[in-house]
C-alpha positions as CSV (number, residue, x, y, z in Angstrom):
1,X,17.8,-19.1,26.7
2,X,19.4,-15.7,26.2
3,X,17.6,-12.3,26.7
4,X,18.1,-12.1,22.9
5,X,17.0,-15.0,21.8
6,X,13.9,-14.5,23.8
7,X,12.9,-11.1,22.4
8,X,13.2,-12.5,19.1
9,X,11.1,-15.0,19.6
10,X,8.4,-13.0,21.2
11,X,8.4,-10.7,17.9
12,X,8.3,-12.7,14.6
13,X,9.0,-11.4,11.6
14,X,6.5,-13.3,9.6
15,X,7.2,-12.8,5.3
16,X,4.3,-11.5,2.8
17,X,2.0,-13.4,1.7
18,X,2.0,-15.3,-1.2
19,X,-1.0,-14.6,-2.9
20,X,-2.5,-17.6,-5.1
21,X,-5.4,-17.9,-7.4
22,X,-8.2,-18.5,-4.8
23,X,-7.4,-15.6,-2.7
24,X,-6.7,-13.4,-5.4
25,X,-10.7,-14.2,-6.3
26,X,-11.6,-13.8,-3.0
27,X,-10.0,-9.8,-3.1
28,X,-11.9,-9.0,-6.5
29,X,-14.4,-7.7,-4.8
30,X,-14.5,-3.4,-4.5
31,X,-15.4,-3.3,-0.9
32,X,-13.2,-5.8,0.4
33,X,-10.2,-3.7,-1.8
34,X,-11.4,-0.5,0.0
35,X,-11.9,-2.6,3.3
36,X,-8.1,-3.6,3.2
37,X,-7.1,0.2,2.0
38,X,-8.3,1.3,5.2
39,X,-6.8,-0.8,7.5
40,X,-3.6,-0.5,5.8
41,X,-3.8,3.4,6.1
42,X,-5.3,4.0,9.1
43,X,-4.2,0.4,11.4
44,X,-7.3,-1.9,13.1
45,X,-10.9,-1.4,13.3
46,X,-13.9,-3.0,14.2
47,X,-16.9,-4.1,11.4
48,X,-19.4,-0.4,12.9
49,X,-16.2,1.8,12.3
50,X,-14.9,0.5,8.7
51,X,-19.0,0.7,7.9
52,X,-19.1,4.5,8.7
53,X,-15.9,5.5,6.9
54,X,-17.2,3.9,4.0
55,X,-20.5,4.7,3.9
56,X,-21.6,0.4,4.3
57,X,-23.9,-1.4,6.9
58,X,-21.7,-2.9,9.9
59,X,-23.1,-6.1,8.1
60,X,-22.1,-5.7,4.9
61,X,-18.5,-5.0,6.5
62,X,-18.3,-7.8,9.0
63,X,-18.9,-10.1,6.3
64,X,-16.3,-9.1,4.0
65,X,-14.3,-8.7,7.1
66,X,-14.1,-12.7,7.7
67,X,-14.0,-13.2,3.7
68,X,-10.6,-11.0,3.9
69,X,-9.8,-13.3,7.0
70,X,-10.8,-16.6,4.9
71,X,-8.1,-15.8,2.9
72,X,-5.6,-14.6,5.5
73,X,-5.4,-10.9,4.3
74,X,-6.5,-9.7,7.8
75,X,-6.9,-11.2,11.0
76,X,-8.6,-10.5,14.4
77,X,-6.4,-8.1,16.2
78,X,-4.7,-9.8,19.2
79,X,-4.4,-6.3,21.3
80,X,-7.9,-5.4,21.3
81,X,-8.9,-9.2,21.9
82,X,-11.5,-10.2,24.6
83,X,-13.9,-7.7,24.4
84,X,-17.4,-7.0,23.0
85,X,-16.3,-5.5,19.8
86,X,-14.3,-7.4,16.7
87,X,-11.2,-5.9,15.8
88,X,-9.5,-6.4,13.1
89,X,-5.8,-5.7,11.2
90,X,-4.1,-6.1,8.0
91,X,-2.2,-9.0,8.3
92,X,1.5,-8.7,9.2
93,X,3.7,-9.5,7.1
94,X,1.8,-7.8,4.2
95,X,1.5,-9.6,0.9
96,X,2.8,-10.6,-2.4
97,X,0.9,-11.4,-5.9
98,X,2.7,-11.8,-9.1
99,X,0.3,-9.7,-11.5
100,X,1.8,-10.3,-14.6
101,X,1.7,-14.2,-14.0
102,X,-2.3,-13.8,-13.5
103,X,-2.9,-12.0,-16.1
104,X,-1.4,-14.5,-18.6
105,X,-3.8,-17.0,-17.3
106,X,-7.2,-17.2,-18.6
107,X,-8.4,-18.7,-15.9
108,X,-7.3,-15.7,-13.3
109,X,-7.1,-12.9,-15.8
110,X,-10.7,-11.3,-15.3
111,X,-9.7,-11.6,-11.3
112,X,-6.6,-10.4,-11.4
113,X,-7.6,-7.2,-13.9
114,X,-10.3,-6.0,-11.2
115,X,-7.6,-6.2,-8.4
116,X,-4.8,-4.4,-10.2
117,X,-7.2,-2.1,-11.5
118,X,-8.2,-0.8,-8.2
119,X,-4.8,-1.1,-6.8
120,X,-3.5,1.2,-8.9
121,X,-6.9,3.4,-8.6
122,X,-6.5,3.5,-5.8
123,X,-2.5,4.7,-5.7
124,X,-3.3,7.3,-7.4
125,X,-6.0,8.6,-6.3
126,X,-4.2,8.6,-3.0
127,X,-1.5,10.4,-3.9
128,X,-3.8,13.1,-5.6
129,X,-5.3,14.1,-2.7
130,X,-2.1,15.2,-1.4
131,X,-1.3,17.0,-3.9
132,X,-4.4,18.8,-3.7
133,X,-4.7,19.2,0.2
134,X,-1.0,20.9,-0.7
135,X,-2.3,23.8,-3.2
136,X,-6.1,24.0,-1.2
137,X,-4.3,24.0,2.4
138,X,-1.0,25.5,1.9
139,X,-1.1,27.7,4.8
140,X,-2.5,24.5,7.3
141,X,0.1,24.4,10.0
142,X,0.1,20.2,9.6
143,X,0.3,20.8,5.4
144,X,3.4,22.7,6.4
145,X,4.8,20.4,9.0
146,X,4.7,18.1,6.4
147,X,5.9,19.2,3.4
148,X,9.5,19.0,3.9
149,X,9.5,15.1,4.3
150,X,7.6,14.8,1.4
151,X,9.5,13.3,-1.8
152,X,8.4,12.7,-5.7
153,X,11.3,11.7,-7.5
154,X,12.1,9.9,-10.4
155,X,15.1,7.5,-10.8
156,X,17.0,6.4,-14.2
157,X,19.2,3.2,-14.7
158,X,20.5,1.0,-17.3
159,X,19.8,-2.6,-16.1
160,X,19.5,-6.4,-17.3
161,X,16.5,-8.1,-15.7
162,X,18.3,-9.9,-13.3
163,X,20.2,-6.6,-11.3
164,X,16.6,-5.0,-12.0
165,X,15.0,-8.1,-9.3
166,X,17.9,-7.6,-7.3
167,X,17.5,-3.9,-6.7
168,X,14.0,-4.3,-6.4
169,X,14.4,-6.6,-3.3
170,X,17.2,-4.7,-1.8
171,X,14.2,-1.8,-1.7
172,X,11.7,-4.2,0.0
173,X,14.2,-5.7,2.5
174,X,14.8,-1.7,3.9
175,X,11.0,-1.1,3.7
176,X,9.9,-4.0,5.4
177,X,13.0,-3.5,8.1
178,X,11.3,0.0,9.0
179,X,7.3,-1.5,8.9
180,X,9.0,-3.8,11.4
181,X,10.3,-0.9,13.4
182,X,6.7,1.1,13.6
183,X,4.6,-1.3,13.3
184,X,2.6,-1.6,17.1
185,X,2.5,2.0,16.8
186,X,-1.2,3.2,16.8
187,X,-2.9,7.1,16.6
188,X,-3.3,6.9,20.6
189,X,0.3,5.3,21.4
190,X,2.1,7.8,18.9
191,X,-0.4,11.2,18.5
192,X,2.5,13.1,16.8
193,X,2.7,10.7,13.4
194,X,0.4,10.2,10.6
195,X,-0.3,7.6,8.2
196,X,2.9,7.4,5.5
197,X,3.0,5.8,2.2
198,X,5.5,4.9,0.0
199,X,4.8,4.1,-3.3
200,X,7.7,2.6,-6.1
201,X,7.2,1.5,-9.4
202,X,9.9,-0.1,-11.2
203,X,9.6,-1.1,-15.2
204,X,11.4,-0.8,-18.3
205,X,11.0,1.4,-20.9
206,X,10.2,-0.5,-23.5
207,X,10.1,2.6,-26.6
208,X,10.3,0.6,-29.3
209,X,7.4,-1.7,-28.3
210,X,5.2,1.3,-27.7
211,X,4.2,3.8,-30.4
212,X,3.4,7.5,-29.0
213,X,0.0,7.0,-30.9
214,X,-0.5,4.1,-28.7
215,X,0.1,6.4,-25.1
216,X,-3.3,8.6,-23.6
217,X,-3.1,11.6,-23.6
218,X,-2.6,13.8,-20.7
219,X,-3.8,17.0,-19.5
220,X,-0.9,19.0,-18.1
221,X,-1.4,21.4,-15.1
222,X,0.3,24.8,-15.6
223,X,1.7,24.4,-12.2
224,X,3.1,21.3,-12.5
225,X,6.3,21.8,-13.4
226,X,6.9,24.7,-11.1
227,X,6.2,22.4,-8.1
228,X,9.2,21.9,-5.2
229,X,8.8,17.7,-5.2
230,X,11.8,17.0,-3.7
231,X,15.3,15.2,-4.2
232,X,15.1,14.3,-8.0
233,X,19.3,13.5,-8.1
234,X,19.7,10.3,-11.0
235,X,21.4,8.1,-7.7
236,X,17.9,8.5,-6.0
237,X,15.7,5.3,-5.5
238,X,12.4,5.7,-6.3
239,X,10.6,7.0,-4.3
């Protein structure tokens, strides 16, 4: 057996997840959403840590913990196996759920509602409290470090559905290739990174099915539109 073949073998690639309608009622639960959030964001933990970040009993945690597990969105982490504490990771791999095919079922609808409403809660709350850390800490030296590699752009193309999938997986397949590349790196192996997200949303405009009466509104901040986000060139993906 080659040296290659070896190595690849030794580090699997495993795909997402798909998700199905028992697991997806299995996530409807708030804690277990925040539960996953945090792993994803800041990598394995035990049951007494994931409790104090979210203000839970190491209890309440552990149990949700091996509900998450039940339905193979986390697992125990093999590099802090053997010892007295439970550790725990996302699972690798990630995972998928087609939203739009749950919520046309009445039998998944409620569950799959209270998962993509915190989902997306949850994005965006996220991604305001960057922007806020940026105006309340503009002067911190980490804000600053940072600020330069941080991009908000917004992308516009004229697509059928089918080269809409196709760019869409062309995205993932380059996401998932860099997870790959960082992913055994922890805050004690790698002190000089932080936590990075990436969000994309991809979705028609559909004008004509939506009447401007039908839109909330939304409160404008005078700043907004002053703001240095980054790279917003047409032949950027989104970022």
């Amino acid at each position: 057996m080659s040296e290659e073949e070896e190595t690849e073998q030794a580090t699997p690639n495993p795909k997402p997840m798909e998700v199905g309608a028992e697991a997806l009622r299995g996530l409807a639960h708030p804690l277990r959403a925040r539960i996953l959030n945090e792993l994803s964001v800041q990598g394995p933990a035990t049951a007494t840590i994931l409790g104090k970040r979210l203000g839970e009993s190491s209890g309440s945690t552990s149990y949700h913990l091996r509900q998450l597990a039940r339905f193979g969105f986390v697992e125990t982490d093999p590099e802090r196996s053997g010892g007295r504490d439970r550790w725990w990771r996302v699972r690798p791999g990630g995972w998928h759920m087609s939203g739009t095919r749950f919520l046309r079922s009445p039998a998944t609808r409620e569950a799959a509602e209270i998962v993509l409403d915190g989902y997306y809660r949850g994005r965006q709350e996220r991604a305001e409290r960057w922007r806020r850390v940026t105006r309340e800490h503009a002067d911190s030296p980490k804000v600053r470090r940072w600020s330069e590699a941080y991009q908000d752009s917004v992308s516009h193309l004229r697509l059928t559905p089918e080269e809409a999938e196709e760019f869409a997986g062309e995205i993932n397949t380059l996401v998932r290739e860099w997870a790959r590349r960082f992913q055994d790196r922890t805050a004690q192996s790698h002190p000089d990174t932080e936590p990075v997200e990436l969000q994309t949303d991809l979705f028609p405009n559909l004008t004509d099915l939506t009447a401007p009466s039908d839109l909330p509104e939304r409160e404008t901040d005078p700043g907004e539109n002053r703001e240095d986000t980054g790279p917003d060139d047409a032949g950027d993906p989104p970022q």
